[in-house]
KOLDOPA-858612 format. One record per atom (N, C-alpha, C): residue in three letters; x, y, z negated. Coordinates in steps of 0.001 Angstrom, whole numbers, plus 500000, padded with zeros to 6 digits. Atoms other than C-alpha are relative to their C-alpha. Layout:
ALAXYZ...
***
This chain:
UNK499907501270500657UNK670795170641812830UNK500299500194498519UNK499926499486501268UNK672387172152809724UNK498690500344499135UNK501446499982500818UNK668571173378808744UNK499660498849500050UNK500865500868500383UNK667256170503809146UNK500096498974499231UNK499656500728501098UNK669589168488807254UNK499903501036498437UNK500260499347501729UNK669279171203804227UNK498717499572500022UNK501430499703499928UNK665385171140804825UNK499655498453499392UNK500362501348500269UNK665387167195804253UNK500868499687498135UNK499430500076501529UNK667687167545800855UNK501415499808500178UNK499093500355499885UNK670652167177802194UNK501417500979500200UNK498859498904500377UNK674349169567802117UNK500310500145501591UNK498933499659498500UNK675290170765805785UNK500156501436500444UNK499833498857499853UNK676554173915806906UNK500862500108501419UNK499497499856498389UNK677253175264810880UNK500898501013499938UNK498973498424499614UNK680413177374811729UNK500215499650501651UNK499826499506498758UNK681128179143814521UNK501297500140499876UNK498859499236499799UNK684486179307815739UNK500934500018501407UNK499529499848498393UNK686890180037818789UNK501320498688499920UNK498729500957500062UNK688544176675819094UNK501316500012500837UNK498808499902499038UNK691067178379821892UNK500697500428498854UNK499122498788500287UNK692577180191818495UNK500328498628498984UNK499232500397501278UNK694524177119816008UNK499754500592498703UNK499878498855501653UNK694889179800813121UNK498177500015499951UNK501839499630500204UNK690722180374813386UNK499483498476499703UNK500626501558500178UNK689949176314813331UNK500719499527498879UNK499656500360501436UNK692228175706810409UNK499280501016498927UNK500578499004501040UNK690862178912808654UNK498336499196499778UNK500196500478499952UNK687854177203809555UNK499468498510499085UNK500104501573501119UNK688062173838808038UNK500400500258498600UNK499926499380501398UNK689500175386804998UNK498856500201499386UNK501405498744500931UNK686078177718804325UNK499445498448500071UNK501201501065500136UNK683945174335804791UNK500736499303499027UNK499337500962501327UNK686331172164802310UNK500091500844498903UNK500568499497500744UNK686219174860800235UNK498757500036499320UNK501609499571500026UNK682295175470800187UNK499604498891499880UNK500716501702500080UNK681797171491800330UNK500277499414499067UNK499379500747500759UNK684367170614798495UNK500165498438500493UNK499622501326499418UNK685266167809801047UNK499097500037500965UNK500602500277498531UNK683794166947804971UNK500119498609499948UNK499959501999500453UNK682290163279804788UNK499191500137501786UNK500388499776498395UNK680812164318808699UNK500298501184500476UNK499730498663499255UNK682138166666810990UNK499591499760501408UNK500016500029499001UNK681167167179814283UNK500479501444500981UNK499351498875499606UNK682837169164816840UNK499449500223501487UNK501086499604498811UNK680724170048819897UNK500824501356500275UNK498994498826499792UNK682941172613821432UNK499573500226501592UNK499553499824498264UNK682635173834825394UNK499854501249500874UNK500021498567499340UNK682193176551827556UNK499267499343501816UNK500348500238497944UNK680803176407831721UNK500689501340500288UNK499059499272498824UNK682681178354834505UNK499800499971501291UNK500850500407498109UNK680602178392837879UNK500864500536500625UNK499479498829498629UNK682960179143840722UNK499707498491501046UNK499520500877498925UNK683664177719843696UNK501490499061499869UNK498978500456500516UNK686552175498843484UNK501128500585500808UNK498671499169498862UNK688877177425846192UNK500033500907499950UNK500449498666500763UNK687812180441844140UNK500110499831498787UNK500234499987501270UNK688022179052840596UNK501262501014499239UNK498433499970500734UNK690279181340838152UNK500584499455499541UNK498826500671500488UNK693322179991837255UNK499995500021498373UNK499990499708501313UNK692857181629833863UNK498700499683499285UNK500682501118500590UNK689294180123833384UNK500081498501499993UNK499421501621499934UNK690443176429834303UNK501000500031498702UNK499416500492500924UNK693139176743831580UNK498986500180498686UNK501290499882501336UNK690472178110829006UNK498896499080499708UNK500428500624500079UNK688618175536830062UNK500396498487499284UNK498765501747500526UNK691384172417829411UNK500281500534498514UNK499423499929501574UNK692250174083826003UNK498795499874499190UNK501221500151500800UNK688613173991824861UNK500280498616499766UNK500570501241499862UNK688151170311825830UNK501289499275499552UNK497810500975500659UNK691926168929824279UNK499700500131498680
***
């Protein structure tokens, strides 16, 4: 989406980051307010999948899962 809003004339730029890590999503929003010099649209599309069974799911992907989506 980022190309295609540059491609039309317009300022957008895509980061990647690990929204389980605080310190990485503020570092984050920093580099883009930096580089923008202000966020007038942000979007945050964040998630992950985890196929188990549910009487099999790990314990430790279910929480990785709830901290993505919070």
């Amino acid at each position: 989406m980022a190309d295609e809003i540059s491609g039309a004339g317009g300022t957008a730029i895509a980061v990647g980051v690990d929204v389980t890590h605080e310190d990485k999503v503020q570092s984050a929003v920093n580099n883009v307010v930096c580089a923008l010099r202000g966020v007038d649209v942000l979007v945050s599309n964040a998630g992950i999948q985890s196929v188990h069974p549910v009487e099999s799911f790990p314990f430790r992907d279910w929480k990785k899962m709830l901290a993505i989506q919070s």
